[in-house]
C-alpha positions as CSV (number, residue, x, y, z in Angstrom):
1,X,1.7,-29.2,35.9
2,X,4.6,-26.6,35.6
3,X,2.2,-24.0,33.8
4,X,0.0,-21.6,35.7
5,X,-3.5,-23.6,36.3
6,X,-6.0,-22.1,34.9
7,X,-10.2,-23.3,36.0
8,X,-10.6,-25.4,33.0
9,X,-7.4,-27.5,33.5
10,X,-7.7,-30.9,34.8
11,X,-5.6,-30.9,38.1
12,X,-2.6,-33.3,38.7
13,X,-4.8,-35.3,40.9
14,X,-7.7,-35.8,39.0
15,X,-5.8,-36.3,36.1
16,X,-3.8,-39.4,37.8
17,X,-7.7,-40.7,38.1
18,X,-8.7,-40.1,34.5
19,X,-5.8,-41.1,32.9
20,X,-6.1,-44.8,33.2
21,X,-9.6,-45.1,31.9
22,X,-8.8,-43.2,28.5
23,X,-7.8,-44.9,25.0
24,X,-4.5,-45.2,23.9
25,X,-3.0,-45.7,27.6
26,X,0.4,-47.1,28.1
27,X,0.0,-51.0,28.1
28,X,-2.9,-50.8,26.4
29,X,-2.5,-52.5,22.7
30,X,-2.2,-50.1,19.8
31,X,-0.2,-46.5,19.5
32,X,0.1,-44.5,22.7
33,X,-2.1,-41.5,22.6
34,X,-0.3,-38.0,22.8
35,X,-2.0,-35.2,23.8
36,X,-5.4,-36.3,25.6
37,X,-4.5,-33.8,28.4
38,X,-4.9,-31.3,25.7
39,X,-8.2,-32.4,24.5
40,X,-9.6,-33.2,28.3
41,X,-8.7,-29.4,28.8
42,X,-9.9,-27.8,25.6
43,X,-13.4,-30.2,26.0
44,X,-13.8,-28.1,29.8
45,X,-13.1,-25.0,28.6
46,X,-15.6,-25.7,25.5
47,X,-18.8,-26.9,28.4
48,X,-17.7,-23.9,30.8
49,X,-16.9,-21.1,28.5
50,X,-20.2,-21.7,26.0
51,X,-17.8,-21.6,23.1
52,X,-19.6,-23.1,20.0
């Protein structure tokens, strides 16, 4: 990550975990997905912020 981590983000290291078991992976059939980092993050900060 070359931005400044913030608590919500999804760390290098778990992301490298997660990555693989999401829709749209590389090798999977179908378009590759752009962007689920995005939406991993901005689901955390949703559950840990209260945000409706």
């Amino acid at each position: 990550m070359t931005q400044r981590h913030r608590i919500h983000d999804v760390s290098d290291k778990f992301w490298k975990i997660l990555e693989p078991h999401l829709p749209g992976r590389e090798g999977g059939w179908g378009e590759k997905v752009r962007g689920s980092r995005k939406f991993i993050n901005a689901v955390l900060w949703i559950l840990i912020s209260g945000s409706p």
